[in-house]
C-alpha positions as CSV (number, residue, x, y, z in Angstrom):
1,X,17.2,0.0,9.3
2,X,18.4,2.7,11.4
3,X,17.2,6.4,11.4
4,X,20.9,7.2,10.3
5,X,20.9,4.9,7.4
6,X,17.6,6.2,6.2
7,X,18.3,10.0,6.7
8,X,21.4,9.1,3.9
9,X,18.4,8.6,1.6
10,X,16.9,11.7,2.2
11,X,20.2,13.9,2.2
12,X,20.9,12.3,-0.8
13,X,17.6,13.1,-2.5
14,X,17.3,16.7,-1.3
15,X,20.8,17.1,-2.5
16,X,20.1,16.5,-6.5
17,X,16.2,18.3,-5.8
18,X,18.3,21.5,-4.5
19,X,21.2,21.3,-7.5
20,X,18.3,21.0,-10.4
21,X,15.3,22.6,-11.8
22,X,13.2,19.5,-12.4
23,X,9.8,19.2,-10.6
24,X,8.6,16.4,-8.3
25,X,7.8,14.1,-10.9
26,X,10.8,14.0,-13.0
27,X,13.1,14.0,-10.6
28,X,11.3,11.2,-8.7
29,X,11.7,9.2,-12.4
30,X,15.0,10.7,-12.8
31,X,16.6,9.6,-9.1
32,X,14.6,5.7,-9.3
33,X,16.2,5.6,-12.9
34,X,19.7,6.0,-11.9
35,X,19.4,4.1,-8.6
36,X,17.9,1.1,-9.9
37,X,20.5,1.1,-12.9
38,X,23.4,1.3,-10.4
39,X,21.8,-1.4,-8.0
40,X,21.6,-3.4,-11.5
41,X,25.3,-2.9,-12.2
42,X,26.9,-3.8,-8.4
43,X,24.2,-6.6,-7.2
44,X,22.0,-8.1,-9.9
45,X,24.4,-8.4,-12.2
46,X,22.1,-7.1,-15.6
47,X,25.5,-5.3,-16.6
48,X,28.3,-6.9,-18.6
49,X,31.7,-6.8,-17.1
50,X,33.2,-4.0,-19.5
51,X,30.1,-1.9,-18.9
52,X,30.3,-2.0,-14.8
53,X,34.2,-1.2,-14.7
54,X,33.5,1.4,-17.0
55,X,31.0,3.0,-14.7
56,X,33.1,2.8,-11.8
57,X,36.0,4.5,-13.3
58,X,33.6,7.4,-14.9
59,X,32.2,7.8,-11.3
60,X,36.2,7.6,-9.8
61,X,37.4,10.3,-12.3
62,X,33.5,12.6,-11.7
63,X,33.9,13.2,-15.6
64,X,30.4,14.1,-16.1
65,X,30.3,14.2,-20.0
66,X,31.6,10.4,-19.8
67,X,29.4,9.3,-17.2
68,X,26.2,10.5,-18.5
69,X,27.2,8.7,-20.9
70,X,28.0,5.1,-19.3
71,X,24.8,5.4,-17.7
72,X,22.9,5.7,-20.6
73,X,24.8,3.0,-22.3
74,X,24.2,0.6,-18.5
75,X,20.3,1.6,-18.9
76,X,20.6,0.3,-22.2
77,X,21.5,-3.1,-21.0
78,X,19.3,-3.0,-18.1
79,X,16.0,-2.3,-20.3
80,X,17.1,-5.1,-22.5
81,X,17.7,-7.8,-19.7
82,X,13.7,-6.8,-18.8
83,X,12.4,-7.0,-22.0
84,X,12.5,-3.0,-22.2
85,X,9.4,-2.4,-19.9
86,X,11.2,-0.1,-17.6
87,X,12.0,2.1,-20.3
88,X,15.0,3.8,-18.2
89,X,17.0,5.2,-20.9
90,X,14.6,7.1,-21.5
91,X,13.5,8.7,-18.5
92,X,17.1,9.4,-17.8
93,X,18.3,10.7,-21.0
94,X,15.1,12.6,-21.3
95,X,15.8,14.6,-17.6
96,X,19.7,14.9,-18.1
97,X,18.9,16.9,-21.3
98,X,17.0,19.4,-18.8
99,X,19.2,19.6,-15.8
100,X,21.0,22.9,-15.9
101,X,23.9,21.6,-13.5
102,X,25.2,18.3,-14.7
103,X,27.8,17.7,-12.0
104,X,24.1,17.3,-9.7
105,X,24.0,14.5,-11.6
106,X,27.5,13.0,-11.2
107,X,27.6,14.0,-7.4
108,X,24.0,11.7,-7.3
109,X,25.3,8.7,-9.0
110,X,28.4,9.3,-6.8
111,X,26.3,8.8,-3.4
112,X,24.4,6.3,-4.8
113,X,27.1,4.2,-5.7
114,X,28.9,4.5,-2.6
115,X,25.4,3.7,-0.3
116,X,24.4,0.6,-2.9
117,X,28.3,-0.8,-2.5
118,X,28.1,-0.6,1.2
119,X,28.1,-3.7,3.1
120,X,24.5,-2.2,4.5
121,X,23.4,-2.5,1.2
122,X,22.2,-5.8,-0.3
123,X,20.3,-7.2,2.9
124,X,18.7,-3.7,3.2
125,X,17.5,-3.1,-0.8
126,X,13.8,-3.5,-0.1
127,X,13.8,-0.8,3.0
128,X,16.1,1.5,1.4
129,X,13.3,1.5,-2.0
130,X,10.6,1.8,0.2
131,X,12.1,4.7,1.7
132,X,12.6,6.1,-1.4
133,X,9.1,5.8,-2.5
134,X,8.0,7.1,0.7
135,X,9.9,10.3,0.6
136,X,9.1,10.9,-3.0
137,X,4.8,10.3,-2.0
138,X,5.6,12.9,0.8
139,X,6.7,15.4,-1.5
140,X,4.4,15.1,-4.6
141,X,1.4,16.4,-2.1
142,X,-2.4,15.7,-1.9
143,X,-2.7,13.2,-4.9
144,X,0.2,10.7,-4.0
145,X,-0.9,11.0,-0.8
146,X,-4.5,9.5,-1.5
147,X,-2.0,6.9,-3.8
148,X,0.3,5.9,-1.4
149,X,-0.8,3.6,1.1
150,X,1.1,4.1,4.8
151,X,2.6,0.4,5.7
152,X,1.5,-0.2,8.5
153,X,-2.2,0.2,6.6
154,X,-1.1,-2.2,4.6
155,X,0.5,-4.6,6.8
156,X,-3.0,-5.1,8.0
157,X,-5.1,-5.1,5.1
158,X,-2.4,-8.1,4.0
159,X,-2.8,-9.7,7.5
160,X,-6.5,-9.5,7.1
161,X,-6.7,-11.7,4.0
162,X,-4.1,-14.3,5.0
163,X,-2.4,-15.0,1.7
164,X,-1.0,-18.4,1.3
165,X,2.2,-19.6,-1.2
166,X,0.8,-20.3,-4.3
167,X,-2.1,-18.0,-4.5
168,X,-2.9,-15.4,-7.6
169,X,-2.8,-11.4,-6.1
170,X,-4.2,-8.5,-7.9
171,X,-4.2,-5.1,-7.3
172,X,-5.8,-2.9,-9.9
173,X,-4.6,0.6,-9.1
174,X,-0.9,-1.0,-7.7
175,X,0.7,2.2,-7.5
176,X,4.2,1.7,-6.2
177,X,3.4,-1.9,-5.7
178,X,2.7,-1.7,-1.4
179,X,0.2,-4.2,-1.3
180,X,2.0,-6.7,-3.6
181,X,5.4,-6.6,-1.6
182,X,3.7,-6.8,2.0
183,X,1.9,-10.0,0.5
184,X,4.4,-11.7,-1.3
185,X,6.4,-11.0,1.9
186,X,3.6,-12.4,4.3
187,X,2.7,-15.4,2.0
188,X,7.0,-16.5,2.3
189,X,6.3,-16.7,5.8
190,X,2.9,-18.1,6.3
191,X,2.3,-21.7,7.7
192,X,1.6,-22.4,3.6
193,X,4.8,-20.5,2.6
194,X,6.1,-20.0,-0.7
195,X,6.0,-17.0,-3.1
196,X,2.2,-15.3,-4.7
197,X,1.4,-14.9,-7.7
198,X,1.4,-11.3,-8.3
199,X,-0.6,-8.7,-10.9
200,X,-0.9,-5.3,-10.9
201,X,-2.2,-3.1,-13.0
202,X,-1.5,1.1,-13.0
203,X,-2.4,3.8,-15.1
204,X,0.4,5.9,-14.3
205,X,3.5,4.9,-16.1
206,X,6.0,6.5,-13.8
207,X,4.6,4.6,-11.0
208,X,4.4,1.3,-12.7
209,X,8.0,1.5,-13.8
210,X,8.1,1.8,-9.6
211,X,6.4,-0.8,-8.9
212,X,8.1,-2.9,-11.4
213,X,11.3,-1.5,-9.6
214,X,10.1,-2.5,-6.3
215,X,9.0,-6.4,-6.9
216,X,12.7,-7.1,-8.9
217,X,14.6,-4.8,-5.9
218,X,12.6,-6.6,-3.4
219,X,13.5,-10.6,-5.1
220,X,9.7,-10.8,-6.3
221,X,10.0,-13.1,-9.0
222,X,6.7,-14.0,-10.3
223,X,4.6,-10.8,-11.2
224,X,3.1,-9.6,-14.1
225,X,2.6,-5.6,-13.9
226,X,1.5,-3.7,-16.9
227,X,0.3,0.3,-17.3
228,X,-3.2,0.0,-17.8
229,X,-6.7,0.9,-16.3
230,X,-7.9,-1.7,-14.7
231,X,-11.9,-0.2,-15.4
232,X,-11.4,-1.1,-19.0
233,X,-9.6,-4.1,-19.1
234,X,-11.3,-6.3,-16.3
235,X,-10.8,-10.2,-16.0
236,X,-13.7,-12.0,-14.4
237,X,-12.9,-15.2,-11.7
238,X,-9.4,-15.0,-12.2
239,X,-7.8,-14.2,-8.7
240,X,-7.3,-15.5,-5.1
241,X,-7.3,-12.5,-3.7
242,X,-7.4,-8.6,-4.3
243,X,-5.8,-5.6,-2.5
244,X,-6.2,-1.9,-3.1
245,X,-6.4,1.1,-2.9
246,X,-8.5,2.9,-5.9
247,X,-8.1,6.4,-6.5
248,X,-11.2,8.3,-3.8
249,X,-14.7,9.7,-5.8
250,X,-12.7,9.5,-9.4
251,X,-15.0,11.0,-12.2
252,X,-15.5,8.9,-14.7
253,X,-17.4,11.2,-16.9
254,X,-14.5,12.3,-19.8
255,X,-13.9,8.5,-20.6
256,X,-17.4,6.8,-19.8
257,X,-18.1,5.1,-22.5
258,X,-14.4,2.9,-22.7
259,X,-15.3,1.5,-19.3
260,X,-16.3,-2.4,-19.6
261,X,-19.9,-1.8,-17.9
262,X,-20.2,-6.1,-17.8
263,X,-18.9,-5.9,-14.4
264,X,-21.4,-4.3,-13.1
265,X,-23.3,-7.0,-11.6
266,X,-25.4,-4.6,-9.0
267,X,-26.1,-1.2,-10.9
268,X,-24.2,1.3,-12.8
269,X,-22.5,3.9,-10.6
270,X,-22.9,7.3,-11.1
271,X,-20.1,9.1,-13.6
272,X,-19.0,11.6,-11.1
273,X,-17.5,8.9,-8.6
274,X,-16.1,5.6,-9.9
275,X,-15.9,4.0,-6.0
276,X,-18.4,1.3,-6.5
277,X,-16.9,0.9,-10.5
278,X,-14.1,0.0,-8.5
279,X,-15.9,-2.2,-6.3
280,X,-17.8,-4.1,-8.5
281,X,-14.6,-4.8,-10.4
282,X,-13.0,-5.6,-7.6
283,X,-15.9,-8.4,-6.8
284,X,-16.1,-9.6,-10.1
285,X,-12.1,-10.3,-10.5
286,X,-12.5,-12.4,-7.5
287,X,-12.4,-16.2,-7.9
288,X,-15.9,-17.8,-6.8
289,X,-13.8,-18.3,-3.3
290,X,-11.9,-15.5,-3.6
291,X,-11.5,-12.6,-0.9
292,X,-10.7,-8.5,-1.3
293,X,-9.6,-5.8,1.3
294,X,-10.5,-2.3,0.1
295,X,-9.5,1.2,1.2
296,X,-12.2,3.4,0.6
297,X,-13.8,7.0,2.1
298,X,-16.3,6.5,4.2
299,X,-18.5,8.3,1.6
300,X,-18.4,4.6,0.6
301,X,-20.6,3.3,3.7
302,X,-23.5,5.9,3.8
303,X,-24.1,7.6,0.3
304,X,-27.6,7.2,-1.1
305,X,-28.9,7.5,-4.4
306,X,-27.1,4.9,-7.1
307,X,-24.5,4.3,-4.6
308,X,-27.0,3.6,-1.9
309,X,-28.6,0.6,-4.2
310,X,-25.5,-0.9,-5.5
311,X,-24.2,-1.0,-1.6
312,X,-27.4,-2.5,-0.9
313,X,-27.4,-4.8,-3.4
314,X,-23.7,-5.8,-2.5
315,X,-25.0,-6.6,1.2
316,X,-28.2,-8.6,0.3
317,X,-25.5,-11.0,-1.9
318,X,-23.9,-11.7,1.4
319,X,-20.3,-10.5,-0.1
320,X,-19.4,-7.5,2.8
321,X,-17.6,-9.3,5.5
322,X,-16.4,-6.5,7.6
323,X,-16.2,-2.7,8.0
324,X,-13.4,-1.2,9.5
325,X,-13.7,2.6,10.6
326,X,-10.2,4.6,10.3
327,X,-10.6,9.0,10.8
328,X,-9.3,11.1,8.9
329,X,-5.4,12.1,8.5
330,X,-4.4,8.4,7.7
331,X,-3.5,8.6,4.7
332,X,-0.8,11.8,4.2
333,X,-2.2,15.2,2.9
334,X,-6.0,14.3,2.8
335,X,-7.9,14.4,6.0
336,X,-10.8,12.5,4.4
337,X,-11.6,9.5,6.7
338,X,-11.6,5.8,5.5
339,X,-12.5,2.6,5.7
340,X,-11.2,-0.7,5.1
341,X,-14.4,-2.9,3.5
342,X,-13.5,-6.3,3.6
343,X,-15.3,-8.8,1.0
344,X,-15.6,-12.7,0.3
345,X,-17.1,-14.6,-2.1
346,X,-19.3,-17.0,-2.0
347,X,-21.6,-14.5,-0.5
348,X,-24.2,-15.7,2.2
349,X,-27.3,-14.5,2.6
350,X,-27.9,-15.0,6.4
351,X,-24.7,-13.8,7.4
352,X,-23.6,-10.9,9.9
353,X,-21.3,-7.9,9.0
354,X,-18.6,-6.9,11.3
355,X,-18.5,-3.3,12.0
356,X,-15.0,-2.1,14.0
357,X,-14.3,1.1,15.1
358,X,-10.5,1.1,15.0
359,X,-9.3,1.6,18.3
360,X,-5.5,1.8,17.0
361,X,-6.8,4.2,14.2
362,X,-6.7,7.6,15.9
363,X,-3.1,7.3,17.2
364,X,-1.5,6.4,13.7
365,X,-3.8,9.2,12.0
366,X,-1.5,12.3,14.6
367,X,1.3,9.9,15.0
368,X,4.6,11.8,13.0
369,X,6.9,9.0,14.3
370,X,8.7,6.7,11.3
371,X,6.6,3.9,9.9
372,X,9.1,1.1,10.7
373,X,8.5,2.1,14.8
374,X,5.0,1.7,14.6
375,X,3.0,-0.8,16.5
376,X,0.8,-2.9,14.0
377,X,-3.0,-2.7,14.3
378,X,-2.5,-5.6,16.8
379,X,-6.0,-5.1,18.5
380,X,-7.8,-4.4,15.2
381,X,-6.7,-7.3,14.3
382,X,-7.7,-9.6,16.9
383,X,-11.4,-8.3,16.9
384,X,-11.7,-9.6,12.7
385,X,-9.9,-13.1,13.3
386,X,-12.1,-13.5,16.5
387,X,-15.2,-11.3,15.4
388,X,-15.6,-10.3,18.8
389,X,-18.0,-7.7,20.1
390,X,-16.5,-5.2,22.3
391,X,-18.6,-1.9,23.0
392,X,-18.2,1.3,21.6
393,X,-15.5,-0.3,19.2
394,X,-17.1,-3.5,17.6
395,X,-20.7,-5.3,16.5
396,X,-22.4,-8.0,14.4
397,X,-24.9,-6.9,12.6
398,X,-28.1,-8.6,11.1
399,X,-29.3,-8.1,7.1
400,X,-32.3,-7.0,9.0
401,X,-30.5,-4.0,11.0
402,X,-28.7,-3.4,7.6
403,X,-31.9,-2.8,6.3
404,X,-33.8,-1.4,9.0
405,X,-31.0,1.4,8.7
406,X,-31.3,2.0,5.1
407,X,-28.0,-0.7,4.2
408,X,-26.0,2.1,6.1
409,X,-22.3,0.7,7.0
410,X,-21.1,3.1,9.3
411,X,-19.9,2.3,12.6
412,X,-21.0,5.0,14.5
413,X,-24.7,4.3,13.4
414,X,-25.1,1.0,15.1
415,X,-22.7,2.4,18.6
416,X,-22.5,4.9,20.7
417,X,-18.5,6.8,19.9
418,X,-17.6,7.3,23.5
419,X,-13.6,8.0,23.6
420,X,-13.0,5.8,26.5
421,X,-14.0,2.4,24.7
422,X,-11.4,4.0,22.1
423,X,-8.4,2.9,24.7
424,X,-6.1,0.2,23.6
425,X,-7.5,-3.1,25.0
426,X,-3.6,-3.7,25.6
427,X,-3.7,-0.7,27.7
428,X,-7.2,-1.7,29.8
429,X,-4.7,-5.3,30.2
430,X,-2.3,-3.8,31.2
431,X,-4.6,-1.8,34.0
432,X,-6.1,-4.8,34.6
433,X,-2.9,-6.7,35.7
434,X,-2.4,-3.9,38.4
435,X,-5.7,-4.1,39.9
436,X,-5.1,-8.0,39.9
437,X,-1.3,-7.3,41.8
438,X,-3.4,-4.8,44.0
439,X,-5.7,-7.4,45.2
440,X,-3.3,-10.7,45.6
441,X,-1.2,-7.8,47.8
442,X,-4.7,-7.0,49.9
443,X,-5.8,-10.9,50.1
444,X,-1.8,-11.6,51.7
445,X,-2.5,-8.6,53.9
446,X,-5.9,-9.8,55.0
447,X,-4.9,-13.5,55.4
448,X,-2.0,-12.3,57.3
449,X,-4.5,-10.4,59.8
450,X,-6.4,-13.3,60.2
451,X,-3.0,-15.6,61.4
């Protein structure tokens, strides 16, 4: 999609945020409330016939008394056709009760009917949600920013595991449902293609009416998402393959005692930071074959104490495939840097851990361009799938360096960080071709001396 056609999002969006007193939250319920029940109406069709002409004529006339209504009576119909899990009659009624200007709301049902009849409209569902989400993640600060995942992040993470048609997916803190969509998505295109199997779980019920949203408005068909916290209700050996992104050092502490502790296979985490609960649930959801990319800070890698010995423990089982190294400032409004840990079952005792250094990583994390004209981590990558070593930005490592160095997964403690190995390899090919031009051109010159 164009910048244009995106920027109508936007507009849109800071239109009803300018007209009414609601705060981020609601009106991020509010605005995915009424768009998804006017995508329902004009393209899925969840809407009988009386109630869609009924809607168009209230929206014609701008009679906001009567179209309040309408809606309310359309999100009736559309929480029935899904089993009323979406619950969007009551987010909506609830928020129009509090808006002081109820013509915002006509003139936003107005736009959004016009953009979702368009003829840009029904090909383009997908980007258009995503953009939504996107814009609403910007504005709700520091903790959607930790929550929402940028795509082209994701796109790699999915790319990373390789999901096939067929296969079960699970993310346990889904959020808007990134991870699930970029799978599905890869897994329709894949040699093996053919739709996932998708789960997610969220304990957040605004964003797991999203992500709900997302899988139906992007043609998902087979996922089961419920609001729930995935740290008490855990399923051992059940899926293919995991993605996520778990909330960074949650505290644990208020609700201890509900979390199912059977899961923890390698030591009980301290309550002040719930990454290695996360992990260990993570590794114990996993089929006996199954495979996991993880976002996590890179508090993850290094921290001693519990942590350490659960890390350990992890890495004598053989189950940490890869580390990937990404600074901070990629995820929006926390600079805390990351890392992607990337985990297979069955673990192997005598195997190597590949540590990367993302050479792509420091351009995304100061890049302020759109996601969609972003370069994927293309180099990245090509180091995992070929588990090269290239210095200063990749390296196998022994079990006994691991332990030599305390079980320490960082990067930068097994290479040197010098900032020109940090240079795309496309860029170093690219030189290279010159030099190559350079000396055919000096061998023609010197042959030519010769004649």
């Amino acid at each position: 999609m164009s910048d244009f056609e995106y920027s109508i999002i936007d507009n849109i969006i800071d239109d009803l945020r300018s007209k009414t007193n609601l705060d981020t939250q609601d009106y991020t319920d509010f605005f995915v409330g009424i768009f998804f029940v006017i995508f329902s109406s004009i393209h899925n069709r969840k809407i009988d016939d009386h109630l869609q002409a009924l809607l168009r004529e209230s929206i014609k006339t701008s009679r906001d008394d009567i179209l309040i209504s309408t809606l309310l009576q359309a999100a009736d119909q559309v929480d029935s056709a899904y089993s009323n899990e979406l619950n969007l009659r009551i987010a909506i009624q609830h928020l129009t009760e509090r808006v002081r200007n109820p013509f915002a709301v006509t003139e936003t049902c107005i736009q959004l009917y016009e953009l979702i009849s368009s003829h840009i409209f029904p090909a383009a569902a997908g980007s258009f949600f995503e953009k939504i989400i996107q814009h609403f993640a910007e504005a709700q600060g520091k903790r959607a920013g930790e929550a929402y995942t940028p795509r082209e992040l994701v796109k790699m993470m999915v790319d990373i595991v390789e999901p096939v048609g067929g296969e079960s997916l699970y993310d346990p803190t889904c959020g808007s449902g990134g991870f699930l969509i970029s799978a599905n998505i890869n897994a329709l295109t894949c040699k093996r293609s053919g739709p996932l199997k998708i789960y997610g779980r969220e304990i957040n019920s605004s964003a797991a009416r999203i992500a709900k949203i997302n899988c139906i408005v992007h043609g998902v068909t087979d996922f089961e998402i419920r609001k729930s916290d995935s740290l008490q209700e855990v399923e051992a050996s059940t899926y293919d393959i995991v993605l996520a992104n778990p909330p960074f050092s949650l505290s644990t502490s208020s609700y201890q005692a509900g979390i199912t502790t059977s899961y923890f296979d390698f030591g009980a985490p301290p309550p002040n930071k719930a990454d290695f609960a996360f992990l260990q649930m993570i590794l114990k959801s996993l089929k006996p074959d199954g495979r996991a990319a993880v976002l996590v800070p890179n508090g993850v890698l290094f921290r001693g104490g519990l942590e350490g010995a659960i890390r350990r423990s992890i890495i004598q089982n053989g189950l940490v495939d890869a580390v990937i190294a990404l600074p901070g400032g990629m995820l929006k409004n926390t600079g805390i840097p990351t890392a992607v840990l990337v985990l297979k079952k069955p673990g192997t005792t005598n195997k190597s851990v590949l540590l990367i250094d993302s050479p792509e990583a420091e351009k995304y994390a100061n890049d302020n361009s759109p996601m969609e004209s972003r370069a994927p981590f293309y180099t990245t990558l090509e180091i995992y799938k070929t588990r090269s070593e290239l210095e200063g930005i990749s390296k196998l490592i022994t079990n006994e360096q691991l332990e030599n160095n305390g079980y320490n997964l960082s990067p930068s403690r097994y290479m040197e960080n010098k900032q020109l190995q940090k240079i795309s390899i496309t860029i170093l090919t690219e030189k290279q071709k010159d030099l190559e031009k350079q000396l055919a051109r000096l061998q023609k010159e010197f042959s030519e001396l010769l004649t």
